[in-house]
C-alpha positions in Angstrom: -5.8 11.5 -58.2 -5.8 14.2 -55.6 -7.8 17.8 -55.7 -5.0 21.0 -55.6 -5.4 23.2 -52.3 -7.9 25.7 -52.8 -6.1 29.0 -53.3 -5.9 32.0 -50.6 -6.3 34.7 -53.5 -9.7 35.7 -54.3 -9.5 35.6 -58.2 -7.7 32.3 -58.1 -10.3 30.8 -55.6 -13.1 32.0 -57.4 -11.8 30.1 -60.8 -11.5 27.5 -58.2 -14.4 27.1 -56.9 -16.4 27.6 -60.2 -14.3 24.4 -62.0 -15.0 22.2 -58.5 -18.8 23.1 -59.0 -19.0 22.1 -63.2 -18.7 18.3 -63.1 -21.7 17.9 -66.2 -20.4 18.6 -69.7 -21.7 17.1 -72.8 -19.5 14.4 -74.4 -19.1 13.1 -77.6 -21.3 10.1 -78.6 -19.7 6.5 -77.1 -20.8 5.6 -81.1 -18.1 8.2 -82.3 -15.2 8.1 -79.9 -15.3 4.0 -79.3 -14.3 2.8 -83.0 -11.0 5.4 -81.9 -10.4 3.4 -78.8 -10.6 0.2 -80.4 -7.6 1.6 -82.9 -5.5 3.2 -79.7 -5.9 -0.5 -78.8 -4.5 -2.0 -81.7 -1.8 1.1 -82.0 -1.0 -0.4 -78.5 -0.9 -3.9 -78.9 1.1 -3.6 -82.2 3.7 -1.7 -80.3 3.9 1.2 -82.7 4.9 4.6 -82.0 4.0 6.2 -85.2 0.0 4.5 -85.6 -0.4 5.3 -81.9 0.1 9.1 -82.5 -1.8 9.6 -85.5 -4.8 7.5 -83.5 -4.3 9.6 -80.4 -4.3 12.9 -83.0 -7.2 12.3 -84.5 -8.7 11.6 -81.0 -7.9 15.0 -79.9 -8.9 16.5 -83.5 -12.4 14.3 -83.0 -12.8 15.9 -79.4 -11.6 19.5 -80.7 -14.2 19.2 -83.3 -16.7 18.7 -81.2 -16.2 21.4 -78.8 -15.3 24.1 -81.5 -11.9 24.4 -80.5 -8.6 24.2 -82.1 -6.9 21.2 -81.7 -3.9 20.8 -79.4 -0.5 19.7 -80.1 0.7 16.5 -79.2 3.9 14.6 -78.7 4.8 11.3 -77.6 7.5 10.1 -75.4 9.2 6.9 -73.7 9.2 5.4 -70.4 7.4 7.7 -67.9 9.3 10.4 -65.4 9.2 9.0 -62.3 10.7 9.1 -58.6 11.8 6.1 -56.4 11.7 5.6 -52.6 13.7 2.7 -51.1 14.1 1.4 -54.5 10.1 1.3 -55.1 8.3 3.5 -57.5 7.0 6.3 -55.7 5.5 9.4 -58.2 5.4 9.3 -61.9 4.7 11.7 -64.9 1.6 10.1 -67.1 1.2 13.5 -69.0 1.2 16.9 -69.0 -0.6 20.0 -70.9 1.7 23.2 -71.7 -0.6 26.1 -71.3 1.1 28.5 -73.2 1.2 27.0 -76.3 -1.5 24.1 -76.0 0.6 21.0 -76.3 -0.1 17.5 -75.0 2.9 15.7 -73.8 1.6 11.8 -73.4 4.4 9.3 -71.6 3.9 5.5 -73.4 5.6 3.3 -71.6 6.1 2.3 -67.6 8.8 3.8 -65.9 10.5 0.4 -63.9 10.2 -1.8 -67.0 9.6 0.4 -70.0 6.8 -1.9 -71.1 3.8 0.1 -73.3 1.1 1.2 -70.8 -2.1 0.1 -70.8 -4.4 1.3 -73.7 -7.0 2.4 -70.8 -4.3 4.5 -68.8 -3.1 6.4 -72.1 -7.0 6.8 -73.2 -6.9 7.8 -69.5 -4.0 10.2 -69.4 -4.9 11.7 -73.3 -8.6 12.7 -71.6 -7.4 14.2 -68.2 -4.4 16.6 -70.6 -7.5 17.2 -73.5 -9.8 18.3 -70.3 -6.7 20.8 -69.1 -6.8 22.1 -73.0 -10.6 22.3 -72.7 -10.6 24.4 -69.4 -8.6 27.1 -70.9 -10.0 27.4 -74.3 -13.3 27.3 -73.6 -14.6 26.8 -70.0 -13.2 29.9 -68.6 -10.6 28.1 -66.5 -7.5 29.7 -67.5 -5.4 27.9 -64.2 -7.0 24.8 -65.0 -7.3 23.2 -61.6 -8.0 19.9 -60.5 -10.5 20.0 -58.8 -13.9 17.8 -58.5 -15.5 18.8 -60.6 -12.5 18.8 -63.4 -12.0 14.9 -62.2 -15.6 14.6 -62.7 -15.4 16.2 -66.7 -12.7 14.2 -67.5 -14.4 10.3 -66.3 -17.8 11.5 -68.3 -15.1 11.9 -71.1 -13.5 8.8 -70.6 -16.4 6.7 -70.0 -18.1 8.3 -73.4 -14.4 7.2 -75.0 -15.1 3.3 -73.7 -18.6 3.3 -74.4 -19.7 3.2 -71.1 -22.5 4.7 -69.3 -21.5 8.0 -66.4 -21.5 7.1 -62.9 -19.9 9.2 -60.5 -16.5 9.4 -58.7 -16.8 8.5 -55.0 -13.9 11.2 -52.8 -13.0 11.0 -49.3 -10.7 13.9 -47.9 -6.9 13.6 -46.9 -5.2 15.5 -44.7 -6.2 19.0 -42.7 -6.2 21.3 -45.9 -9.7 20.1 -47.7 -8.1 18.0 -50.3 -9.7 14.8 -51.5 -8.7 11.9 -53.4 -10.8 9.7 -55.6 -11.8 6.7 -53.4 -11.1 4.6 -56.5 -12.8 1.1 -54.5 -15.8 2.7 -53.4 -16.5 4.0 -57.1 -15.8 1.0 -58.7 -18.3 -1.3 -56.2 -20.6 1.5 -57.2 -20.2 2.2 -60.3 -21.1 -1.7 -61.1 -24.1 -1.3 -59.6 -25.1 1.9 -62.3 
């Protein structure tokens, strides 16, 4: 997961630079959102389409709920989108969130092998689009970019969803334009110490 480039234009960057600084949000109760996970697991397991989308619905209705926001729409789809490179999987699609009108699209099964995902990627992917949905109806994010601190939203989400406790995302920067990816081995040695 990388940050977008910090816009040139001064409304954009300000948006910008407000979402990179909001990284606390209250979450759910673990107590509320776990039993949910533990069904998306089952959904998962069981290989079926139609449990996993009303689990992953009233997710979203459970998190809408508790942010005093309508719910967003949500659909389900096949193998992920996906690019190749020398015959090796280079980019793919997990999810997306339609701004316009507040829809969820979630991507269930790998792109090489069309296997189901992971229950933990599409709890993964479900609270990365419901953060998007969040920016815009209620945070005052109406571009929704990732930035830091929207990274750091969505893992107090997702650890909340698994019942476990926050510890934060450890970044290093890529490149010459200020972007940063999540230094995914340095939070997890850390985040087993929390």
């Amino acid at each position: 997961m990388i940050t977008d480039r910090r816009p040139a234009r001064d409304k954009l960057r300000r948006e910008y630079d407000s979402s990179h600084r909001l990284e606390k949000i209250r979450a759910p109760a673990s107590a509320n959102l776990a039993p949910m996970f533990g069904a998306l697991e089952a959904a998962r397991d069981a290989a079926a389409p139609e449990l996993m989308k009303n689990v992953c619905t009233r997710f979203l209705a459970s998190l809408s709920a508790f942010y005093g926001i309508p719910s967003p729409n949500l659909k389900l789809l096949g193998p992920r989108p996906h690019s190749t490179h020398e015959g090796r999987l280079a980019n793919e699609l997990f999810g997306d969130y339609q701004i316009k009108v507040a829809k969820i699209r979630l991507w269930t099964r790998t792109p090489m092998k069309r296997q189901w995902t992971s229950s933990k990627t599409i709890l993964s992917t479900l609270c990365h689009e419901f953060m998007h949905h969040l920016d815009v109806t209620s945070l005052g994010f109406p571009n929704s970019f990732h930035t830091i601190g929207f990274y750091e939203r969505t893992h107090r989400l997702y650890l909340a969803a698994i019942g476990h406790p926050y510890y934060p995302l450890r970044w290093r920067r890529i490149g010459v334009e200020g972007r940063q990816i999540i230094d995914w081995q340095e939070t997890k040695r850390r985040g087993a110490k929390v």
